[in-house]
VMD Tcl script that draws the C-alpha trace (Angstrom):
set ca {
  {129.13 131.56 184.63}
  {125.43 131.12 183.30}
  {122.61 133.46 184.45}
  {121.14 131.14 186.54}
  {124.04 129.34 188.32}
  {124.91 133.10 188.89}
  {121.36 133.86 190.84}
  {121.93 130.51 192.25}
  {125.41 131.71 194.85}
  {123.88 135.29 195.06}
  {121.49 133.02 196.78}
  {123.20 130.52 198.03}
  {125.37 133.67 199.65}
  {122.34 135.18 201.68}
  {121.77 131.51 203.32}
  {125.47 131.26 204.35}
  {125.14 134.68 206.01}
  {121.64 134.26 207.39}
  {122.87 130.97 208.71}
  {126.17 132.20 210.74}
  {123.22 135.20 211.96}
  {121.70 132.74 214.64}
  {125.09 132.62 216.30}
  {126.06 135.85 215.80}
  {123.23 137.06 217.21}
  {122.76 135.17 220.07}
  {125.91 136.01 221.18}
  {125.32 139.88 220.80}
  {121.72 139.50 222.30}
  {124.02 138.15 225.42}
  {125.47 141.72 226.14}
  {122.70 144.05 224.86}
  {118.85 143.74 224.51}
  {117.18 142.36 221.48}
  {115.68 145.78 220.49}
  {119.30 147.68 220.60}
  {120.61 144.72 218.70}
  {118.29 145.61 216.16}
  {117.87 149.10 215.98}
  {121.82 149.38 215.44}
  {121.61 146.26 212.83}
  {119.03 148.85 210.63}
  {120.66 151.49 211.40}
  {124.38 151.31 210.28}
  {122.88 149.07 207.11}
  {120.51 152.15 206.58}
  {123.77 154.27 206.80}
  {125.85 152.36 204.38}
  {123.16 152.55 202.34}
  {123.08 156.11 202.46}
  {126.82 156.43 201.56}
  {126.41 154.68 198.50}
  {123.98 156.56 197.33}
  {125.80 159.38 197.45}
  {128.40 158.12 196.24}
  {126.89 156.81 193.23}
  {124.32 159.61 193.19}
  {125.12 160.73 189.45}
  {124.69 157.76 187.98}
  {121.17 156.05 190.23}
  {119.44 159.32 190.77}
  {116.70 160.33 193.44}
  {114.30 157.56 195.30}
  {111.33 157.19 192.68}
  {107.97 156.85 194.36}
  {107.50 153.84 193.75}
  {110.78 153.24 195.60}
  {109.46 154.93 198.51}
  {105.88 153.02 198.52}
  {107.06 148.96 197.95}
  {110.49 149.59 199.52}
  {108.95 151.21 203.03}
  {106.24 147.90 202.32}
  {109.06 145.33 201.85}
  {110.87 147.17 204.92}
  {107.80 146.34 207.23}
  {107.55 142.83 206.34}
  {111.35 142.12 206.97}
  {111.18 144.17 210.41}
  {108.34 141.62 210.88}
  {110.42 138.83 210.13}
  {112.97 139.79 212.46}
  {110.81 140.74 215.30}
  {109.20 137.23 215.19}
  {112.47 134.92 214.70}
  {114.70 137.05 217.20}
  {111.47 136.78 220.52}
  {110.79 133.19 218.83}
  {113.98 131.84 219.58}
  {114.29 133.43 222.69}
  {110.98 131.64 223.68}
  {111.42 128.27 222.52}
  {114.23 125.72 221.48}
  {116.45 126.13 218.84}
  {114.88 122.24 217.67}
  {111.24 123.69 217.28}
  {112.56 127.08 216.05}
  {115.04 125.62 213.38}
  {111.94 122.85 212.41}
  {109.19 125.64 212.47}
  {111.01 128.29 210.35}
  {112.02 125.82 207.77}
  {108.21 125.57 206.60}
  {108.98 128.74 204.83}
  {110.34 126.27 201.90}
  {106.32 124.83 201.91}
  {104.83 127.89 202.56}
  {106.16 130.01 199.67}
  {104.79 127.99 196.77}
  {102.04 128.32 198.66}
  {101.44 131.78 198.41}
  {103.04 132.00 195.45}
  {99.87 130.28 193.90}
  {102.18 128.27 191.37}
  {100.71 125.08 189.89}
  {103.59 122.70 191.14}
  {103.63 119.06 190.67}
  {102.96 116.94 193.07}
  {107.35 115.70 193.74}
  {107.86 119.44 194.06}
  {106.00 119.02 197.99}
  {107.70 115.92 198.41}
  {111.44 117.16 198.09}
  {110.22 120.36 200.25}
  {108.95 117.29 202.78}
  {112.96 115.88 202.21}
  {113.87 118.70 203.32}
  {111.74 118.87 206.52}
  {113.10 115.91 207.36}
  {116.55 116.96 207.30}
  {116.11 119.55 208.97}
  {113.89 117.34 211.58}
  {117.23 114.98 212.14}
  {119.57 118.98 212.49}
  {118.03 119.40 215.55}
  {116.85 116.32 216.99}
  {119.83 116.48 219.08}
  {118.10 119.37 221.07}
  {115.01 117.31 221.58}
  {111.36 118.76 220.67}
  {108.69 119.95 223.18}
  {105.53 121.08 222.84}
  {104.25 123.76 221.47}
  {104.96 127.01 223.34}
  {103.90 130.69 222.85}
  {107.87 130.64 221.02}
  {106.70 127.97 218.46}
  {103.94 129.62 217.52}
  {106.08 133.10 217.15}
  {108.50 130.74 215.11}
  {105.28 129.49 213.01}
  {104.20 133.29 212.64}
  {107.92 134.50 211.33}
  {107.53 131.16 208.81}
  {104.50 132.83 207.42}
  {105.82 135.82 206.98}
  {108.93 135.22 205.63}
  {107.79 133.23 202.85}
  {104.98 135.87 202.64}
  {107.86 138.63 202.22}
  {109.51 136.73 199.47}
  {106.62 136.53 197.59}
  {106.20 140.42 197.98}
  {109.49 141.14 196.84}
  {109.09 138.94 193.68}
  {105.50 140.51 193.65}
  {106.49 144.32 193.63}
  {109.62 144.76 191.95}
  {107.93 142.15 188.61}
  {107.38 144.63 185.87}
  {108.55 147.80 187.84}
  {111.45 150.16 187.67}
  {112.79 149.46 191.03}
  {116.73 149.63 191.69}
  {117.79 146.91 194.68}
  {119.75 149.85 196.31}
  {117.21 152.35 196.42}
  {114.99 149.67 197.75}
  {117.54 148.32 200.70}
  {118.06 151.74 201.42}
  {114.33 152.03 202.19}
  {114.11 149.39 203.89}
  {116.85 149.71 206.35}
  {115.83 153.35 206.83}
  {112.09 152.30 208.08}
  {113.42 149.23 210.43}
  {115.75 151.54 212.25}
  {112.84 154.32 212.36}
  {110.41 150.94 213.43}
  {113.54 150.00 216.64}
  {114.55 153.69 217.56}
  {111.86 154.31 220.24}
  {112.06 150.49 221.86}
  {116.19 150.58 221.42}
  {116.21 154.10 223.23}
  {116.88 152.86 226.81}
  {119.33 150.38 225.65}
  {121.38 152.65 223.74}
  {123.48 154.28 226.22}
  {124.70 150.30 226.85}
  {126.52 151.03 223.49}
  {128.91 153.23 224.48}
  {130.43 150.53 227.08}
  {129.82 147.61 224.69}
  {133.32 145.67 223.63}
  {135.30 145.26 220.21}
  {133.84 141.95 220.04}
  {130.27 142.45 220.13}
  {130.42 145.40 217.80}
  {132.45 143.58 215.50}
  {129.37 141.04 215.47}
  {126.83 144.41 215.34}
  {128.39 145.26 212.09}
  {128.51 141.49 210.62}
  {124.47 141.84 211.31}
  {124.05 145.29 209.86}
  {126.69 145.03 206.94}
  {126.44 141.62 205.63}
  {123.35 139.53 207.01}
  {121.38 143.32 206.57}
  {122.83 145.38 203.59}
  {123.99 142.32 201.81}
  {121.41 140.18 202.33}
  {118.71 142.36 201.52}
  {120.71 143.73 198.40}
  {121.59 140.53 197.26}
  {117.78 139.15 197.82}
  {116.21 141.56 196.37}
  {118.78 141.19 192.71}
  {118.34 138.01 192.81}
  {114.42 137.83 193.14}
  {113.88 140.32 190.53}
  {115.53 137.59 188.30}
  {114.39 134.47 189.34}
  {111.37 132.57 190.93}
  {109.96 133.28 194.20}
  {110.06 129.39 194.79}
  {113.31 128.86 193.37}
  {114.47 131.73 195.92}
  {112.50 130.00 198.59}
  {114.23 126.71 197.83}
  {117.87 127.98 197.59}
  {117.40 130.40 201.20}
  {115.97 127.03 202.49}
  {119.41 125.76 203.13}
  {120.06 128.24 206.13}
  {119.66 125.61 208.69}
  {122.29 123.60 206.74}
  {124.64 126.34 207.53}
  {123.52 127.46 210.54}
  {124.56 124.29 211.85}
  {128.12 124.48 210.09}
  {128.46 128.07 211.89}
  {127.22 126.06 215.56}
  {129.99 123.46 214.53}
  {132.88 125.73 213.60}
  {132.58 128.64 215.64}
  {130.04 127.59 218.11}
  {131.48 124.83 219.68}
  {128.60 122.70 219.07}
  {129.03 118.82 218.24}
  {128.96 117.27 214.23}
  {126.50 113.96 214.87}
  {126.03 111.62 211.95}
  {122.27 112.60 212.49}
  {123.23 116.24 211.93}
  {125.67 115.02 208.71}
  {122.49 112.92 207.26}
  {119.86 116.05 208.09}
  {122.54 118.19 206.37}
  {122.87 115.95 203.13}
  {119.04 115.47 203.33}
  {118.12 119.03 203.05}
  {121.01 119.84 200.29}
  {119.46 116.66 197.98}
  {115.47 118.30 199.03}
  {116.32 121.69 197.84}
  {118.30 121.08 194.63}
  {115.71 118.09 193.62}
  {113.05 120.64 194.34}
  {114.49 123.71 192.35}
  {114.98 121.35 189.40}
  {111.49 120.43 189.56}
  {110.44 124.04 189.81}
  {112.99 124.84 186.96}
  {111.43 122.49 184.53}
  {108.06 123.21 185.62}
  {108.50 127.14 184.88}
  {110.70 126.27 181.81}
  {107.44 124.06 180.15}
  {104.85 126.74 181.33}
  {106.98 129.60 179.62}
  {107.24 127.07 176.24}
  {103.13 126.64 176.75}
  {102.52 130.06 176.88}
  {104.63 130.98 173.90}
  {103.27 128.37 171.51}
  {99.72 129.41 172.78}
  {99.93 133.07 172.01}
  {100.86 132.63 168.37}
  {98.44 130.08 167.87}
  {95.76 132.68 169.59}
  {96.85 135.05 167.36}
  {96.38 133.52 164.36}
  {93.24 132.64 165.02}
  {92.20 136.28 165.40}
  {93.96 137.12 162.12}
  {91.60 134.29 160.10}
  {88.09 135.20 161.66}
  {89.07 139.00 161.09}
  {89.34 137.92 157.11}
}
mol new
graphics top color blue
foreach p $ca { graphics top sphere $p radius 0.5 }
foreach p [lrange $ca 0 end-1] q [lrange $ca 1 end] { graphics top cylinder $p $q radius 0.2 }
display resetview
């Protein structure tokens, strides 16, 4: 498999588990409080993390600084993420929440200050559309102190996957080392608000650990793992564009496991934000791909230059 298509399911992979994470945690948040839910989703991720290290300790080393400085950065900007999105969608409908949070596919070109053409915003507006007909079934409000946590989490997600392109462009830094950083300052971040929910644990069922460690294990460790690879070798946008499809498969997690009803408004929001995202990461493919060719023709021609005034 090419590179790129390679990147592409890595990425693909995080949506699908990010997606089945709004049931999942909903159902948990049900039994224990949204600060336990989170504290033990860090915390067993930070854990796993730590077995693998030593595990694999002869061959990956100690935690460079530099480790230590953007991982404990990128760990407070995902902890931010989570904060926002978990109170969000406790405060608002899941219509506004899954509309809000999909601005993140807008936003990140954004702050990724990339020259994109003009059809690039047009597929990410496709793609606000679809997700506009997902969840018109739940009917829209107004605004709420929950839509504008929703709005806040949008902003910072996209802001965080910028960062991660950001930091780990040009640097030494191992995905592992850096999830294990991360995880380790989000459960430091949700020990002291978790405390008085933690004795709750030890009467807590199979089931709802079984969904704590499908949080921790594969929308945490995996997720962040699997971000973080796949951002080191790709685009911020294209990353942006690909974790876009969540609410796609959010809504096939409602369906399947959720007991939540397939509309042929939810089918055509579905199909509309598949068609927005892979017209839009084409268009940010071709765009990078013709700025990389611009560049490379430029700097020979610059350099030639130099060579015939210098004689």
């Amino acid at each position: 498999m090419p590179t790129n298509r390679r990147i592409d399911v890595v990425l693909l992979a995080v949506a699908v588990v990010w997606g089945s994470s709004y049931l999942t945690a909903k159902t948990a948040t049900d039994t224990l409080p949204v600060p336990t839910v989170l504290f033990v989703r860090y915390a067993v991720a930070a854990l796993a993390c730590a077995v693998l290290l030593l595990r694999f300790r002869g061959a990956t080393g100690r935690l460079t600084r530099d480790e230590k400085v953007y991982g404990g950065l990128l760990g407070l900007t995902q902890a931010a993420v989570l904060v926002l999105e978990t109170y969000g969608v406790a405060h608002t409908s899941a219509g506004n929440a899954g509309l809000i949070i999909s601005l993140t596919l807008v936003l990140t070109p954004v702050l990724d200050r990339v020259g994109l053409p003009g059809r690039f915003f047009l597929a990410a507006g496709v793609c606000l559309a679809g997700v506009g007909l997902l969840v018109s079934a739940n009917g829209l409000r107004a605004p709420g102190a929950g839509d504008l946590l929703m709005l806040a989490a949008a902003v910072v997600r996209a802001g965080h996957v910028v960062l991660v392109g950001r930091v780990t462009t040009g640097r030494a830094l191992r995905p592992l080392q850096l999830t294990a950083v991360q995880c380790a300052v989000g459960a430091a971040l949700f020990l002291l608000p978790a405390a008085s929910g933690l004795p709750t644990l030890a009467r807590t069922g199979a089931a709802t650990w079984a969904q704590l460690l499908y949080l921790a294990l594969f929308c945490g460790l995996f997720a962040f793992l699997a971000q973080t690879w796949a951002v080191q070798r790709t685009s911020a946008t294209r990353a942006g564009l690909l974790l876009g499809t969540e609410p796609v498969w959010a809504l096939l997690a409602g369906t399947a496991l959720g007991g939540e009803r397939l509309t042929v408004l939810s089918v055509l929001g579905a199909t509309l934000v598949v068609s927005g995202t892979y017209w839009g990461q084409a268009l940010e493919r071709t765009h990078r791909g013709r700025s990389t060719a611009a560049a490379r023709d430029t700097a020979p021609h610059r350099a030639g230059t130099g060579v015939t005034q210098a004689s």
